[in-house]
C-alpha positions as CSV (number, residue, x, y, z in Angstrom):
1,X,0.0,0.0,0.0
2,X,0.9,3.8,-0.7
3,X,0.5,4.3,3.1
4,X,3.0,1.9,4.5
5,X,6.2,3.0,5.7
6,X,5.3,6.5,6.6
7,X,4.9,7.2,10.0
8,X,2.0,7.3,12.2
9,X,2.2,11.3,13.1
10,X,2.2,11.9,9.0
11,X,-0.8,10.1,8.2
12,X,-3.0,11.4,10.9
13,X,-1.7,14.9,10.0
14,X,-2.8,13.9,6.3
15,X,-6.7,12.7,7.4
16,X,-7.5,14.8,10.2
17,X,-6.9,19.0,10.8
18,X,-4.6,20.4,12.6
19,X,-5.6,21.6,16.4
20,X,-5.2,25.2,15.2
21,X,-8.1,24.7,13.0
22,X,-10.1,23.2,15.4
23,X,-9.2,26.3,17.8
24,X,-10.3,28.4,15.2
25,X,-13.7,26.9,14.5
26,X,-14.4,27.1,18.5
27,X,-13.1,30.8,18.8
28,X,-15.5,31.4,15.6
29,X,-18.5,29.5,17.5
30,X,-17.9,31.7,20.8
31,X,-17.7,34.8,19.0
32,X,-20.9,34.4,17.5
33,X,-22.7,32.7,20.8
34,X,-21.4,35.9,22.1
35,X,-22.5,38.6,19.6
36,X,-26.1,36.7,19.6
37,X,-25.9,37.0,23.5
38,X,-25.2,41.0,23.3
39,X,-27.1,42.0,20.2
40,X,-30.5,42.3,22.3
41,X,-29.3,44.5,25.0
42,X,-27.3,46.4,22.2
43,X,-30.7,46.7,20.6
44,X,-32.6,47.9,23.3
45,X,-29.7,50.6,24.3
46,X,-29.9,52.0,20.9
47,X,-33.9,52.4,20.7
48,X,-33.5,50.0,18.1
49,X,-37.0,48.8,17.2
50,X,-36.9,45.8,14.6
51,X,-40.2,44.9,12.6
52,X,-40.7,41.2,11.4
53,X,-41.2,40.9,7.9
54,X,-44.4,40.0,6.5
55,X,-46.1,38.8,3.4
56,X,-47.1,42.1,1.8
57,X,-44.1,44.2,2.6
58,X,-41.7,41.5,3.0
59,X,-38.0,43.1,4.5
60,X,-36.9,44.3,7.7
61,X,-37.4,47.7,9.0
62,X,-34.8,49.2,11.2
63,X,-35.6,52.1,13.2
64,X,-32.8,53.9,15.0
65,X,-34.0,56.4,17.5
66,X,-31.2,59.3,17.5
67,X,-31.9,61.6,20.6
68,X,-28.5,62.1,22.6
69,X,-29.1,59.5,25.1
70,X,-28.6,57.0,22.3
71,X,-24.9,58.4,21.4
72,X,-24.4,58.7,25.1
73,X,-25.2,54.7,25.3
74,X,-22.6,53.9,23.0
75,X,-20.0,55.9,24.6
76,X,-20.7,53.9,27.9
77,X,-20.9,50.7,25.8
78,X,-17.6,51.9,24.2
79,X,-15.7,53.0,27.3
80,X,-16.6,49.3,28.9
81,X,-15.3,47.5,26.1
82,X,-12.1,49.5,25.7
83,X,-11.8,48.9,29.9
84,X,-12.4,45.2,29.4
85,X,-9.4,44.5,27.1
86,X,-7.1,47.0,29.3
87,X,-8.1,44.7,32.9
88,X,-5.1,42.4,32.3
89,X,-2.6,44.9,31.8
90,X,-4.1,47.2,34.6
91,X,-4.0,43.6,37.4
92,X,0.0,43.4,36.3
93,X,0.4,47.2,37.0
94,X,-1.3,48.6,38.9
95,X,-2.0,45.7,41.6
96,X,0.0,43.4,44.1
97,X,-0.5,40.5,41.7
98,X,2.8,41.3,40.5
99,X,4.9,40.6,43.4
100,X,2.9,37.4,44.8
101,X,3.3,36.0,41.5
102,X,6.7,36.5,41.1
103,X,7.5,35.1,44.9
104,X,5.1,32.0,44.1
105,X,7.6,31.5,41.2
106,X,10.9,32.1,43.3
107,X,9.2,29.8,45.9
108,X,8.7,27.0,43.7
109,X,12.2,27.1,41.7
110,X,13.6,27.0,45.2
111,X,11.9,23.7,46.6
112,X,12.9,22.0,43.2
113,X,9.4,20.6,42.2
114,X,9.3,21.5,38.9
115,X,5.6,22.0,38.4
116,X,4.2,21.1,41.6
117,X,1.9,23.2,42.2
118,X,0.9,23.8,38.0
119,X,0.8,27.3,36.8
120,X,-3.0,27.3,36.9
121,X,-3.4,27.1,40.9
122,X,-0.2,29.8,41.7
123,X,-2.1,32.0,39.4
124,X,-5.2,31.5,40.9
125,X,-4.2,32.0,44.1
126,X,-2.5,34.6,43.1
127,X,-6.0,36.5,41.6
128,X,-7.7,35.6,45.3
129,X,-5.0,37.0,47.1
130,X,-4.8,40.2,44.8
131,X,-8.2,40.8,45.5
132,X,-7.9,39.9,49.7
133,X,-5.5,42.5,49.3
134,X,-6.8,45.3,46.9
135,X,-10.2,45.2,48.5
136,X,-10.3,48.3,50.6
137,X,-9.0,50.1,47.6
138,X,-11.6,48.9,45.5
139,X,-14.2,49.7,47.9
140,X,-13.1,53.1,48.0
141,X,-13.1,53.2,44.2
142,X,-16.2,52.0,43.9
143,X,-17.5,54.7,46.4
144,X,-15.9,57.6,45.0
145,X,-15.9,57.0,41.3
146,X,-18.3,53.9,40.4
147,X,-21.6,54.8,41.9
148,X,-21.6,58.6,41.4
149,X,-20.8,57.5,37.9
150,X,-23.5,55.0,37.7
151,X,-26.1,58.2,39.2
152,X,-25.1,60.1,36.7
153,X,-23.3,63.4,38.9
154,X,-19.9,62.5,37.5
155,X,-19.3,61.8,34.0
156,X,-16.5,59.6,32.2
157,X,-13.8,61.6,32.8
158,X,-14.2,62.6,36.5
159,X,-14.9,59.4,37.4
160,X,-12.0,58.2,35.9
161,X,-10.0,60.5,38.0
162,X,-11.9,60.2,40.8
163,X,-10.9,56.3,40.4
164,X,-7.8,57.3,40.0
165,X,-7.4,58.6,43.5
166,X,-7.0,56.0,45.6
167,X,-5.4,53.9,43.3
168,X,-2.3,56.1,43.1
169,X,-2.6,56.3,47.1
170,X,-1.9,52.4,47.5
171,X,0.6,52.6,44.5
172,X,2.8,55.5,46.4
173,X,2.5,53.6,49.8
174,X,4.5,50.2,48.3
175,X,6.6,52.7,45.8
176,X,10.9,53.9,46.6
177,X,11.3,57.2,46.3
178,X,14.0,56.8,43.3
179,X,12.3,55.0,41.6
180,X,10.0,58.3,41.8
181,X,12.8,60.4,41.1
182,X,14.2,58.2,38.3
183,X,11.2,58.7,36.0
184,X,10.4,62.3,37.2
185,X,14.0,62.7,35.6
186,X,13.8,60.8,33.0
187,X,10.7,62.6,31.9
188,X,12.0,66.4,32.4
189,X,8.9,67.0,34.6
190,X,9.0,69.1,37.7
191,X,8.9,67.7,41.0
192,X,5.4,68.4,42.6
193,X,4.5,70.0,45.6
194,X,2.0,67.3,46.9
195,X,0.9,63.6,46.4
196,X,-2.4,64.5,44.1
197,X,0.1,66.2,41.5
198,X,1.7,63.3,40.7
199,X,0.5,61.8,37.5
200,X,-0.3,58.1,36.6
201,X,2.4,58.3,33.6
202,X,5.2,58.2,36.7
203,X,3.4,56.4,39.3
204,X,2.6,53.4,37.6
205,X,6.0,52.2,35.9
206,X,7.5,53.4,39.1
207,X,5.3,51.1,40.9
208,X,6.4,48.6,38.7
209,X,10.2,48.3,39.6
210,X,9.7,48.4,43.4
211,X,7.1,45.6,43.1
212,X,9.6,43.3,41.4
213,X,12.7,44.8,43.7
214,X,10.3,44.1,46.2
215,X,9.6,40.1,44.9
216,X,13.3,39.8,44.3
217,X,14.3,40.5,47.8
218,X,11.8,38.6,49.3
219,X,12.6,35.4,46.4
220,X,16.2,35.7,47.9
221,X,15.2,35.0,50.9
222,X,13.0,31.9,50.7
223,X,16.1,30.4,48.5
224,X,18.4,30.7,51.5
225,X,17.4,27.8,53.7
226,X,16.4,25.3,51.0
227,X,20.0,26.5,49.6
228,X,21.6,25.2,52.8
229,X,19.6,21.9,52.7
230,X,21.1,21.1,49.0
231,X,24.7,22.1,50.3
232,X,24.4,19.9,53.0
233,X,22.9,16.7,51.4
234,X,26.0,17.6,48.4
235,X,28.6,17.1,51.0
236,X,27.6,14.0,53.2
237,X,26.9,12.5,49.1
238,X,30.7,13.4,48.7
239,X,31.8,12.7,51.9
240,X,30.0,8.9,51.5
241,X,31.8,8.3,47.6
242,X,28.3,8.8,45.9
243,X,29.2,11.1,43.0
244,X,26.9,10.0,40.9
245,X,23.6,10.0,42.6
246,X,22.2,13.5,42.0
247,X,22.1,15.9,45.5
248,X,18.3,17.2,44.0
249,X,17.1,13.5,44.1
250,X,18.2,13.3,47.8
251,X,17.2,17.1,48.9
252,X,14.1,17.6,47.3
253,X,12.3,15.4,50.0
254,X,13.9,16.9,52.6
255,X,13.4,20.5,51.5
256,X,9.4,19.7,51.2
257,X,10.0,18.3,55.0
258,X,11.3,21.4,55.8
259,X,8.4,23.5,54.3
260,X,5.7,21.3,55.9
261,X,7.2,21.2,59.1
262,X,7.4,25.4,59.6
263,X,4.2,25.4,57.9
264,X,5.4,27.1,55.1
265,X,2.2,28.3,52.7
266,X,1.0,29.7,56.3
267,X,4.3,31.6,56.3
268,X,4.6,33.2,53.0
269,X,1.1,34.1,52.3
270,X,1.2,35.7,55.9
271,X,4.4,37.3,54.8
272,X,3.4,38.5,51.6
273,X,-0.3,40.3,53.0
274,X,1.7,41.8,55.3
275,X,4.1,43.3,53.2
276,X,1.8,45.5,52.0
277,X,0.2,47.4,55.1
């Protein structure tokens, strides 16, 4: 036969799709689900009144109403969307997520267990703690800028800066003053006279660098004594002739002794809320 001596890989690549095309078709499927999902509230925020067709005037007759709450819909339809996409980039930046993620990582690499725990719980964690930690910020927020926005006594823009507020208040409180300084110099801008006056453009990638300073530091520190468990189980291996067992082999279930013993999860997520009060 034509098919024999080709391997098995080739010839289900040949009969079946690859998994890209299947990922397509299901991203296509959602898409729609999801545009069939919004179109009726769409509809209804637009005074959009649709008339079924019928047999002696057969078409579809669109009405669109075009008083200035209508526009004034689709700016607040338009302003969600555009803060939808930006919520990813705005949890790295502007949130503690950065620096318990980064530790998680450092914590892991240290005890040698590859990927035990798997990406998906450290970042889950990661998004519970964020928000055990970011709470009383986003209460504040939602105080000060969501509800007087939702009344209608503060429109896009103020609440945005109202929202703004105590945002760059938690921001300053885990922030170095260099780090301040560096992009207030960098930038050419004046040094202000008082917290308010600082803008977002300096607070937020100054933020940044102390949160992973921050993570660093703290990362250095939960190597040290799984450090001095793989030094040690190295020399009594060399001291007994056993060059070629691996030291990892031997320390790794020691070093997760170690961290059950002192309770360690208790530790560093204790460690880590605290860090930023």
């Amino acid at each position: 036969m034509r098919g024999q001596g080709r391997p098995l890989s080739v010839a289900l690549t040949e009969r079946w799709p690859s998994w890209r095309v299947w990922l397509s078709v299901f991203a296509g499927l959602l898409v729609s689900f999801l545009l069939l999902m919004v179109a009726p509230a769409m509809a209804q925020q637009l005074g959009t009144t649709v008339t079924p067709p019928t047999p002696a005037t057969p078409g579809v007759q669109v009405v669109l109403g075009g008083g200035g709450d209508d526009v004034s819909g689709v700016m607040k339809l338009s302003v969600l969307l555009t803060v939808m996409a930006l919520i990813p980039a705005l949890l790295m930046t502007m949130t503690c997520f950065t620096r318990i993620i980064i530790v998680f990582g450092f914590l892991r690499m240290a005890m040698g267990t590859q990927q035990t725990p798997p990406n998906q719980v450290l970042i889950g964690l990661s998004l519970f703690l964020t928000l055990f930690v970011m709470a009383p910020t986003m209460a504040e927020v939602e105080q000060k800028a969501y509800q007087p926005y939702v009344a209608g006594e503060l429109d896009t823009g103020g609440a945005l800066e109202a929202a703004s507020v105590p945002m760059r208040s938690f921001m300053l409180k885990q922030t170095r003053q260099k780090d301040l300084a560096l992009f207030f110099q960098v930038s050419g801008r004046p040094k202000p006279a008082t917290v308010e006056e600082v803008p977002m453009l300096v607070v937020v990638p100054a933020f940044v660098i102390s949160e992973l300073k921050t993570a660093f530091e703290i990362g250095f520190l939960l190597y040290v004594p799984f450090l001095i468990v793989d030094m040690l189980v190295a020399s009594i291996l060399m001291s007994m002739g056993m060059m070629m067992l691996p030291p990892v082999v031997i320390s790794l279930p020691f070093k997760l002794l170690l961290f059950v013993m002192v309770d360690g999860w208790h530790l560093v997520v204790g460690t880590l809320i605290q860090s930023f009060r």
